[in-house]
C-alpha positions in Angstrom: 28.3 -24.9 38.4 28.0 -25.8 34.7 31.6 -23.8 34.0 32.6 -26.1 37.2 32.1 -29.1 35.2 33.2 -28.0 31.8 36.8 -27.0 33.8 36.9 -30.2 35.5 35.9 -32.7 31.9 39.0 -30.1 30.6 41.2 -30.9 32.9 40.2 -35.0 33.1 40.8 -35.5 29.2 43.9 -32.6 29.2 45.5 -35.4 32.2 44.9 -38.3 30.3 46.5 -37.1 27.0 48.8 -35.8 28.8 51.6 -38.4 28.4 51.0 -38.5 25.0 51.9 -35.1 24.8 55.1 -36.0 26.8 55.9 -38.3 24.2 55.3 -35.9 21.4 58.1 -33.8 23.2 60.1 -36.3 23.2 60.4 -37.5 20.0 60.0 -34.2 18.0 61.8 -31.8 20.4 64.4 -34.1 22.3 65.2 -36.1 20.0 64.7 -34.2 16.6 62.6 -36.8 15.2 59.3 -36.9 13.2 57.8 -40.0 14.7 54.3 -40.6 12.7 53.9 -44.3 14.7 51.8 -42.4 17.6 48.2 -42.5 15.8 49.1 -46.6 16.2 51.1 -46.9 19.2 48.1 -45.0 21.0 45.5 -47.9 19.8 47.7 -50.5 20.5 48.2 -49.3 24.3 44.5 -49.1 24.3 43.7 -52.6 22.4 46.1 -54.4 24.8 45.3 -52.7 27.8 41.0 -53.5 27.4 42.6 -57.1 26.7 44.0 -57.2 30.2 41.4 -55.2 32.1 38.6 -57.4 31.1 41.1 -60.7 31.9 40.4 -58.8 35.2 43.6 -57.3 35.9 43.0 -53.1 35.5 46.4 -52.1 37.0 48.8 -54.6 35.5 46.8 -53.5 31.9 48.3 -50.1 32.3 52.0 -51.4 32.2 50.8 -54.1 29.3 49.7 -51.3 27.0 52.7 -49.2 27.8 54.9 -52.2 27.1 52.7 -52.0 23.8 53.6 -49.0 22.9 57.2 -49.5 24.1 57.3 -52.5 21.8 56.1 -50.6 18.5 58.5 -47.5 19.4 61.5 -50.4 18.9 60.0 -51.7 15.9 60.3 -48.2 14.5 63.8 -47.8 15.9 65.0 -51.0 14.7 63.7 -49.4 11.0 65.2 -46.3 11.2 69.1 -47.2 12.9 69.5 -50.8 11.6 67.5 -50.8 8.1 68.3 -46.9 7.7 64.6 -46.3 6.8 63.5 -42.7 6.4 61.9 -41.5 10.0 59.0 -41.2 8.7 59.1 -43.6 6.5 59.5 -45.8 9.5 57.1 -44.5 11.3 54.4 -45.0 9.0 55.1 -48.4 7.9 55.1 -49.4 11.5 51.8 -47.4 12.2 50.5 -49.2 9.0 51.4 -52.9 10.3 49.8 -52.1 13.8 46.5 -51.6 12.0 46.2 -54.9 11.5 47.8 -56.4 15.5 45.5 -54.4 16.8 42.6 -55.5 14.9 43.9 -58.8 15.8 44.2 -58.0 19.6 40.5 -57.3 19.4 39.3 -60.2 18.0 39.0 -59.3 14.6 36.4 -56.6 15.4 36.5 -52.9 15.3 36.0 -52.2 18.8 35.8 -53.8 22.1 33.8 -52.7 25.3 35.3 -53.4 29.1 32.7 -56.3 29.7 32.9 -60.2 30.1 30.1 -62.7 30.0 28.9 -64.3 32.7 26.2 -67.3 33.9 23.6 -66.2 36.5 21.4 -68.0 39.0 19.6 -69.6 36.0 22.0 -70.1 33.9 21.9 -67.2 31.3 24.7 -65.8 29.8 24.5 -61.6 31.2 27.5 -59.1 30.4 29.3 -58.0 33.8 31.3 -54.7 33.7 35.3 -55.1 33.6 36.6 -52.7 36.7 39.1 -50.2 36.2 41.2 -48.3 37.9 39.1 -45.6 37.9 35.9 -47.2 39.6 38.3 -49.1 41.6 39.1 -45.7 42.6 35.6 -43.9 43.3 35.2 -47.2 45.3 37.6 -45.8 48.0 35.8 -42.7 48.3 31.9 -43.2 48.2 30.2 -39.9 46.9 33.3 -38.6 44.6 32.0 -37.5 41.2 32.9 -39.8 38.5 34.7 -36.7 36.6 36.8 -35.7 39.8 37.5 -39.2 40.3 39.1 -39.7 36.9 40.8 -35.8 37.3 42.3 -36.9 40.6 43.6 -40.4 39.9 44.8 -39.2 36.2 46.8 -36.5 37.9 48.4 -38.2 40.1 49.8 -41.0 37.8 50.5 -38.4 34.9 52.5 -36.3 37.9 54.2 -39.7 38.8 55.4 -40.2 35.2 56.6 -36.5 34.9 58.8 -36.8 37.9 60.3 -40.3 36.8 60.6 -38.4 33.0 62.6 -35.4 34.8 65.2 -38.1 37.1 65.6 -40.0 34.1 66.8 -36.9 31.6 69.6 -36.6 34.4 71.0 -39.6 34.3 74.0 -40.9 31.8 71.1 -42.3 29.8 68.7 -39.2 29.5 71.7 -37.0 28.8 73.0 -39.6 25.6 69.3 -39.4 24.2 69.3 -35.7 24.6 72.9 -35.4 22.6 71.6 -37.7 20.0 69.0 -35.1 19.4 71.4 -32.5 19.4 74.0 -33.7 17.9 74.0 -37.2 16.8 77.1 -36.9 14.7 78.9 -35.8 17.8 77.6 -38.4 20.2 79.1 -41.1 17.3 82.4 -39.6 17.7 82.1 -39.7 21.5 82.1 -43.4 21.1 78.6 -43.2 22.4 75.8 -45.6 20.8 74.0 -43.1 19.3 71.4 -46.1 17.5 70.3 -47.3 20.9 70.1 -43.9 22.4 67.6 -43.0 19.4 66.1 -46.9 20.2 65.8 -45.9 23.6 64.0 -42.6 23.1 61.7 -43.7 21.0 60.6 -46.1 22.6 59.6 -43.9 25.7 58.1 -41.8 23.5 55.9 -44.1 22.1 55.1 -46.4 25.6 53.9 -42.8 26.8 51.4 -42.5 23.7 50.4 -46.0 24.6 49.8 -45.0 28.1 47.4 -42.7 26.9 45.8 -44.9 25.2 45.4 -47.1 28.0 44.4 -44.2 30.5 41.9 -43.6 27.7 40.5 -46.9 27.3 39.7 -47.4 30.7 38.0 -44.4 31.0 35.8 -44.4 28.2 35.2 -47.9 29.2 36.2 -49.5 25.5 38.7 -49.6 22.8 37.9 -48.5 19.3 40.6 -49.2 16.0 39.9 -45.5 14.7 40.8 -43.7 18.2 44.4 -42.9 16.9 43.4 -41.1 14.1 44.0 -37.3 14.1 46.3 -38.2 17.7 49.8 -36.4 16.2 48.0 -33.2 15.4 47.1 -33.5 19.1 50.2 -34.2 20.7 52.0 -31.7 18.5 49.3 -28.8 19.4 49.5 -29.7 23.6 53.8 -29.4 23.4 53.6 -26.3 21.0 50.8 -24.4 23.0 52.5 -25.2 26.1 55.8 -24.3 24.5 54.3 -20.8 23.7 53.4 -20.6 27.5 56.6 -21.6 29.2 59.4 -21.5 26.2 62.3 -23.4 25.6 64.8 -23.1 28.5 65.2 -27.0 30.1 63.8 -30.4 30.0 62.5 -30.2 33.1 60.0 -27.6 31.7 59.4 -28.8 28.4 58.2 -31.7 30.3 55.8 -29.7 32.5 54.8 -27.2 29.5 54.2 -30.5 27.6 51.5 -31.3 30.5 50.1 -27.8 30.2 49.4 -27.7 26.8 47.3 -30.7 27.2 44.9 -29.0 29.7 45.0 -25.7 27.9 44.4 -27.6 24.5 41.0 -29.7 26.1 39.7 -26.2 27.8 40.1 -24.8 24.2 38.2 -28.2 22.4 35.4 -27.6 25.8 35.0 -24.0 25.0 34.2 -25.3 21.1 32.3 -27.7 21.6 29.7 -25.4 24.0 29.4 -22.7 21.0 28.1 -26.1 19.3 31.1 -26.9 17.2 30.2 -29.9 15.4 32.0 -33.0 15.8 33.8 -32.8 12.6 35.4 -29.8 13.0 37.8 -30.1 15.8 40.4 -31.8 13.1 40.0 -28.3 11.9 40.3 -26.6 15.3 43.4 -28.6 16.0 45.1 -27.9 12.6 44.0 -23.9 13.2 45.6 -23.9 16.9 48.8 -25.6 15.5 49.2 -22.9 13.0 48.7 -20.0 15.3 50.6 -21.5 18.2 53.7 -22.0 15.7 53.2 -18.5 14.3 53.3 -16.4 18.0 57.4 -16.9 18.2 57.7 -15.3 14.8 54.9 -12.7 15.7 56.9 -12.2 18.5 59.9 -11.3 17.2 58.7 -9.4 14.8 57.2 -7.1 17.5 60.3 -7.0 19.0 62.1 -6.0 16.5 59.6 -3.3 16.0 59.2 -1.8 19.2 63.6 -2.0 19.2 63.4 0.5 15.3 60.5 2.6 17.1 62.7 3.0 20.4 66.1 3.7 18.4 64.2 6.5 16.4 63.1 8.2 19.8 66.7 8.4 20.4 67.8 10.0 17.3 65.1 12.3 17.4 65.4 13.3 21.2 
């Protein structure tokens, strides 16, 4: 039962990161570019979307913190296509200025819990808990544990987002953001706008991240200013895990792979933490499954190449 419930947090956390991870694949395998604003999109998501939620709106916050994110991803595009910043330049002076709008959003403090005030009967001031989605959710179904709950309703919105991701690769759109990446020189000469494709991209990219963050925030029940540190090692480990599971043939399952890696990436953090990893090592863990997970293709080949030398020296010899 215990392995029951470590698979099931695994799965909860890999589903709510996993749109971040979709991002990641977007802007790093699609579109062939190193996007560092994620650490701030991700916080901005989540500071907007614990804004909203306690205003007493959970569903519309969702949208709010993805238009967040959205918002910073054009910031960074303007940079890099208009300004002809550095990428990653760009991205880090636009995760630099959203330290400070999110600390703003909250208030000018460093965190902010789902809660508002309220008067009783006699006229105290008591803290009432903000619903979310989620316990909006478990409200349906009386009984439900409060991990399947979050497992069930992540999974189908992350599922949702996939599909819509998938559609929207296939259209005139998708298909100019995904010949940017390719080849943007070529796309120019196609009299295609190659900046807004790269606007456009990034931008999803980055209103995915915020999702997350927003999926996050209302399941942890606050948001915090330091949550998006360490969050591009994560996204980058999820797409390159699941990358080493599926490969690289299509979109379609780069997207999918990109939702894997997610899930296989929290199992791995689960399995960690219950040899009693401390906290401040999964930075380390991350970095560590990055490196291996980049170092299997070349593994790979290498065996290949070695089992081809073995097999063509059976022949000579036979």
């Amino acid at each position: 039962m215990e392995y029951v419930h470590l698979l099931l947090s695994a799965l909860s956390q890999g589903a709510i990161y996993a749109p971040m991870a979709m991002g990641v694949f977007i802007a790093f395998k699609i579109l062939n570019t190193p996007d560092l604003t994620i650490d701030g999109s991700l916080v901005f998501g989540m500071t907007v979307c614990a804004v909203v939620t306690i205003a007493g709106h959970p569903i519309l916050a969702l949208f709010a913190g993805t238009l967040a994110g959205g918002l910073a991803g054009l910031v960074t595009g303007f940079l890099q296509t208009k300004l002809r910043i550095n990428a990653i330049l760009s991205g880090i002076l636009t995760m630099t200025g959203l330290y400070t709008i999110n600390y703003m959003v909250l208030g000018g403090q460093s965190n902010l819990y789902l809660q508002s005030a309220e008067l009783n009967e006699s006229g105290s001031e008591v803290f009432v808990s903000s619903p979310t989605i989620y316990k909006m959710f478990a409200g349906l179904f009386p009984g439900i544990d409060t991990t399947a709950a979050v497992l069930i309703l992540t999974a189908v919105i992350v599922a949702a987002v996939a599909a819509l991701l998938c559609v929207f690769f296939k259209t005139r759109s998708g298909m100019a953001i995904r010949a940017t990446g390719d080849n943007e020189e070529m796309v120019r000469s196609s009299s295609i706008n190659a900046d807004f494709s790269r606007v456009l991209g990034i931008m999803i990219a980055n209103g995915l991240v915020a999702l997350s963050g927003s999926l996050l925030c209302q399941q942890q029940r606050f948001a915090d200013l330091n949550s998006g540190s360490g969050m591009l090692v994560v996204g980058l480990a999820s797409v390159i895990i699941g990358q080493a599971m599926f490969g690289r043939r299509s979109v379609t399952l780069g997207v999918i792979s990109a939702v894997a890696g997610s899930a296989v990436y929290r199992l791995i953090l689960q399995l960690a933490y219950k040899i009693n990893m401390p906290s401040y090592g999964v930075k380390l863990l991350s970095a560590v499954i990055v490196v291996i997970a980049l170092a299997l293709p070349l593994a790979r080949r290498k065996l290949a190449i070695r089992k081809a030398r073995l097999a063509a020296e059976r022949g000579k010899n036979a």
